[in-house]
N, C-alpha and C positions, 0 to 999 in steps of 0.2 A: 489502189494507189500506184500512181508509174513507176518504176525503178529509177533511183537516183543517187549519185554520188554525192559523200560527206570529205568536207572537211576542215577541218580546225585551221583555223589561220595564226599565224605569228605575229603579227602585227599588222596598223593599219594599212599599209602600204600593200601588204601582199594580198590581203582581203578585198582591198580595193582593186587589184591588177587581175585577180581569181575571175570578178563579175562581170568587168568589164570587156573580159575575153571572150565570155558564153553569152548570149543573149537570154540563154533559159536558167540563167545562174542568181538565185538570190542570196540575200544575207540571213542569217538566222540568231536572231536574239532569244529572248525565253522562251518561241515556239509556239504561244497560247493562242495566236490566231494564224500563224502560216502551216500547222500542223493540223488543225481543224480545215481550214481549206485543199490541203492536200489530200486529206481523205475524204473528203465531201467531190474530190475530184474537178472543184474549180482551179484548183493550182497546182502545174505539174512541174516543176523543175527539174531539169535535166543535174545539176549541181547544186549543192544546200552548203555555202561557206556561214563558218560556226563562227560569230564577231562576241560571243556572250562573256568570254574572257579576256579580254585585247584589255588595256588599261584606261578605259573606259568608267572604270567604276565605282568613282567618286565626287564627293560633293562639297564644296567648297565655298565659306561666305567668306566674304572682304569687307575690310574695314568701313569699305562707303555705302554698306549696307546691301550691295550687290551680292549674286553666287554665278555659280559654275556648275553644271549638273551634267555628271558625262553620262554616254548614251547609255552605257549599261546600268546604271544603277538601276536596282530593281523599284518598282512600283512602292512594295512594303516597306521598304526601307529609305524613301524619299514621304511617303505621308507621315511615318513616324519620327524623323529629323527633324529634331530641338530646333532648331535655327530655321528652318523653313515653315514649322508650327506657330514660329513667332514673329516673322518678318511676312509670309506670303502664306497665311490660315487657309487664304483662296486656292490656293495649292493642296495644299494636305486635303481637304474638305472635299476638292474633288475626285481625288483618287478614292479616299477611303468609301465615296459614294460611286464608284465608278467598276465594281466590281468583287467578287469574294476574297477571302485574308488567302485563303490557297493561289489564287491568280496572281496574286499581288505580290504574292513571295514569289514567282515566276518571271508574270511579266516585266519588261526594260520599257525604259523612256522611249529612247528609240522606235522600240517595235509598236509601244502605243501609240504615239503619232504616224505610223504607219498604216494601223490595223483597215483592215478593208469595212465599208458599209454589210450592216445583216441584213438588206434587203433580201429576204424569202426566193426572190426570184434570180438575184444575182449566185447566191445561195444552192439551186437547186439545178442543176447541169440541164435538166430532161426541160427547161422549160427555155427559151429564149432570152435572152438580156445583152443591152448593147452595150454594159459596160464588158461584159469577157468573150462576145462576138458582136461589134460594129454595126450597125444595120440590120441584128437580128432582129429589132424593136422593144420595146418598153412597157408587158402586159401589166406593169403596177398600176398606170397611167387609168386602166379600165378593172383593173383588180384588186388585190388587197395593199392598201395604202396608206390606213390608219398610221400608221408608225411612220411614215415618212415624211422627206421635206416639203417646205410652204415659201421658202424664198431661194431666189438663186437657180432651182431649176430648170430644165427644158424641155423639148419636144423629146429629147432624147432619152433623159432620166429624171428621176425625180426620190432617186436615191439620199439617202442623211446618212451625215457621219457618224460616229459611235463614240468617238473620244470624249468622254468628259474632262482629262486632263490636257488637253491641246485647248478645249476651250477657256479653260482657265488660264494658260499661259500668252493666250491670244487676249486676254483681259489685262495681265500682267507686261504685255509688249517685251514679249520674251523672244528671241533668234535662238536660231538653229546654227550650230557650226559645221560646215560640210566641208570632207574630204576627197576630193577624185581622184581618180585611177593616175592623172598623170602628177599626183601630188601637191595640185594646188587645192588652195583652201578659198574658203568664202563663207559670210554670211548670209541669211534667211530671216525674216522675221516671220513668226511660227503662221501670223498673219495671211502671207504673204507664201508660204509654201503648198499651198492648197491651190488648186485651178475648181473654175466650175465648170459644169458638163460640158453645156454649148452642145456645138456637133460634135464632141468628139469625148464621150463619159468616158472611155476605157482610159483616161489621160486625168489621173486624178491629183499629182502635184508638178511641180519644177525640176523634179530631181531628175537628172541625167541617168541612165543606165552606169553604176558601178559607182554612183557617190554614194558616200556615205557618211551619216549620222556620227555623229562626236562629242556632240555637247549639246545643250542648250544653255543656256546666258538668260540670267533674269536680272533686268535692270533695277537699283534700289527703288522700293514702292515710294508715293510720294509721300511727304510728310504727314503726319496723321492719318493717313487714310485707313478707312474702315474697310471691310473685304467679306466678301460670303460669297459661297456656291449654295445655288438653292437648286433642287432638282425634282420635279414630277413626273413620274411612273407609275404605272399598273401593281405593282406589288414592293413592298419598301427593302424586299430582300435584292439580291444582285438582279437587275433589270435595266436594261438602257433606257435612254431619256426619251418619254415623250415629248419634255419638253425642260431647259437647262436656263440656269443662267449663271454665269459669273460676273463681280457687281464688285466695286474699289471707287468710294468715294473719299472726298476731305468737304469741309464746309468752312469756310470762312468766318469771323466774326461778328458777322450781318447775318448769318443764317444763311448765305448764298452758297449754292456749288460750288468751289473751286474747282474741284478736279474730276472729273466721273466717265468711268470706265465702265461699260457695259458688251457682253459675249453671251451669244446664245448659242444653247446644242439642241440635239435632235430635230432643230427644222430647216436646217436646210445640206447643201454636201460637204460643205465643210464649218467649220465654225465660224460662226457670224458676228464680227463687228458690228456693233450698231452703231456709224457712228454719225448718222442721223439723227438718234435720240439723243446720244450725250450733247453735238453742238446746240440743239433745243435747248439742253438742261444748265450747259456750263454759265455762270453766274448768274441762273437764276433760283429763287427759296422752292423746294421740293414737295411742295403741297401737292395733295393729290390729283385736282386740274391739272398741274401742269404736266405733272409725273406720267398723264393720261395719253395729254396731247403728245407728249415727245413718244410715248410708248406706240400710239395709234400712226405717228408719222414713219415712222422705223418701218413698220404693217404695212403701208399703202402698197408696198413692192410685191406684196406676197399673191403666190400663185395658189392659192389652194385649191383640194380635190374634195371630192363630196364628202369622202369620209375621214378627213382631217382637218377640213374647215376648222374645228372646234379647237385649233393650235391659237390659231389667230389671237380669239379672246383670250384664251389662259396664256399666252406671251405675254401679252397685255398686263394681265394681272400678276405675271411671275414678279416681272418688269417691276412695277407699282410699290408691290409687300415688298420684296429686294431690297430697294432704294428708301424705302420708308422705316424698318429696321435698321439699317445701316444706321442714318441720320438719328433715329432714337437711341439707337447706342450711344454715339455720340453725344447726342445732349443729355446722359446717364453720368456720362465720364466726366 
């Protein structure tokens, strides 16, 4: 691990002005994935500014059924919150699926919207990858690939994200609140902060060197709507997603869609709106055809590799059972 200087910031302001100064300067929230990277030797920081106590770390509903989720709150303590269990289930659901009760007592909101892709190759310094050198090339592309994305990709990468809870929030049409270095403010829509490869994988969102995370904002859910993260993995203990979804519908008293929000994880680099399928689905009844059709049109984009083709169908299918629970709930209630 390189040698690196710590240290604790005061507030946002100072935190923000620390990173902004060093180019080799990052932030350090719970540590559970820039601490793994740094000793894996993909990530060297010349400076490690400490934001995990800044006032940051609380969570906040309002009356209009809205909240407020600052950057630190931990993982643990945002899936276990009364008010987010019962307003946004999609939430809680996918954190407590997104990792062990030890991480989760660790990791921040923040830093999980940050966390880098475990692509093996990105992962292992001794092999090439042109997300942490440009033009080194892309041996996923002819190597081990099962685990990675099928939409969004490039010639460049073909990298997937790891969040399960950014997927959810990108379901949720949740913003990010960002602070820069010279003190202005702005939002993000969690949507909306993620870039794809293109030419250029080492460039994985919008953030500017020195902004920084401060909240997230989740808009109130629509009226009735029903909500689930459902997620497929190789083993049901702590494992990333082969394949995710998070899913928020309402149905009308015709039996029609009203409202339907659909996010996929683990197939592509960042989390994935579909919102292909939802315009298919919005007012129309959620029979299995159609659930099919809007699932398969979402698809058509997808780049698959020989050994992940098999994302394709089970999308399809996540998609389907998803959307088909939901609506049975619903006509339970």
């Amino acid at each position: 691990m390189r040698e690196f200087a710590y240290v604790r910031a005061a507030d946002a302001a100072e935190a923000a002005t620390l990173v902004a100064e060093r180019p080799d300067a990052v932030y350090l929230g719970g540590g559970t994935n820039l601490v793994d990277l740094m000793k894996l030797g993909v990530a060297g920081p010349g400076l490690v500014v400490d934001v995990s106590r800044l006032d940051h770390g609380r969570i906040e509903h309002r009356a209009d059924g809205s909240a407020l989720i600052g950057a630190a709150v931990r993982n643990g303590e945002l899936a276990g919150d009364l008010g987010v269990r019962e307003r946004f289930p999609l939430l809680s659901q996918s954190l407590l699926a997104g990792a062990s009760g030890q991480l989760r007592t660790v990791a921040t909101v923040a830093g999980n919207l940050l966390q880098r892709t475990r692509c093996g190759y990105f992962q292992d310094v001794t092999k090439p990858c042109n997300k942490r050198e440009p033009g080194s090339g892309c041996p996923a592309i002819e190597g081990a690939h099962r685990d990675l994305a099928i939409l969004g990709t490039s010639d460049h990468c073909v990298a997937s994200h790891p969040s399960d809870m950014a997927v959810a929030l990108v379901a949720l049409d949740a913003v990010v609140r960002l602070r820069s270095a010279d003190g202005g403010t702005r939002t993000v829509p969690v949507e909306e902060l993620y870039v794809l490869p293109g030419d250029t994988p080492q460039r994985e969102t919008v953030l500017v060197h020195g902004d920084l995370i401060t909240a997230v904002e989740l808009p109130a859910p629509p009226p009735g709507a029903e909500m689930v993260y459902r997620k497929v993995r190789d083993r049901r203990s702590y494992a990333f997603a082969l394949v995710s979804v998070g899913a928020a519908v309402s149905v009308d008293e015709a039996g029609r869609l009203a409202d339907v929000r659909i996010a996929l994880g683990g197939v592509a680099p960042r989390p994935w709106r579909a919102r292909t399928a939802e315009e298919l689905l919005r007012g129309r009844r959620p029979d299995v055809a159609t659930l099919r059709e809007a699932a398969r049109a979402e698809l058509a984009a997808a780049r698959p590799l020989p050994d992940n083709a098999f994302k394709v169908d089970l999308t399809i299918d996540l998609i389907v059972a998803a959307i088909r629970d939901l609506v049975a709930r619903k006509d339970r209630a």
